[in-house]
C-alpha positions in Angstrom: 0.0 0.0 0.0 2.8 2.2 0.8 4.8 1.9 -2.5 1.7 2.2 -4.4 0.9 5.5 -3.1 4.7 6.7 -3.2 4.6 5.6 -7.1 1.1 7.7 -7.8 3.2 10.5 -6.1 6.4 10.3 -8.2 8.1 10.9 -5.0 11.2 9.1 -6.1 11.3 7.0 -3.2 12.9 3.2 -2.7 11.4 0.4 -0.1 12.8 -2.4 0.7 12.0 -5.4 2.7 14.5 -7.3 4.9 13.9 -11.1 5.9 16.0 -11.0 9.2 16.0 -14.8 9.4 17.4 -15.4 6.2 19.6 -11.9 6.4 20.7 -11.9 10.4 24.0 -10.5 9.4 22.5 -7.3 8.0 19.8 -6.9 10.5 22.5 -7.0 13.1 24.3 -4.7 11.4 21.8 -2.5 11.0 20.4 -2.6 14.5 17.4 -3.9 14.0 16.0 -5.2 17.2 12.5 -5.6 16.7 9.5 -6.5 14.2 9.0 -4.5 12.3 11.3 -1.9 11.8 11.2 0.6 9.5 14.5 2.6 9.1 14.7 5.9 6.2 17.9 6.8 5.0 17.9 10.7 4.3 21.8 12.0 2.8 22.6 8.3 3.2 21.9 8.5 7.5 19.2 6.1 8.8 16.6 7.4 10.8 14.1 4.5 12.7 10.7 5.7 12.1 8.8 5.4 15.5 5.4 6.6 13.8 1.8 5.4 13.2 2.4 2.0 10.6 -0.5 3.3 9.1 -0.2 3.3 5.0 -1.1 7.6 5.0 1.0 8.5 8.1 4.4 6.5 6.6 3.6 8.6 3.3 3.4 11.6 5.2 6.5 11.2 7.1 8.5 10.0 3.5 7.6 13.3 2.1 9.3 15.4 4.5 
């Protein structure tokens, strides 16, 4: 639901989802500590969105 709306948007935005079973080493890299995490990368620095995992309110937040 998310990447359709970022696509009608043009917003030039990239998800991705992360199996951390099959991909532990990244996840612990990464930090991720919990289910689910979603982390945004603005000028290449992660941020952990703490926000509503509601389809409109992770839109909202992306186009900041």
């Amino acid at each position: 639901m998310v990447a359709t709306r970022l696509k009608l948007l043009s917003s030039g935005a990239v998800l991705a989802k992360v199996d951390c079973v099959a991909e532990d080493a990244l996840c612990d890299v990464q930090g991720v500590e919990a289910y689910p995490t979603l982390k945004v990368y603005k000028s290449g620095r992660p941020q952990v969105y703490y926000g509503d995992l509601k389809a409109g309110a992770i839109v909202s937040f992306l186009q900041l």
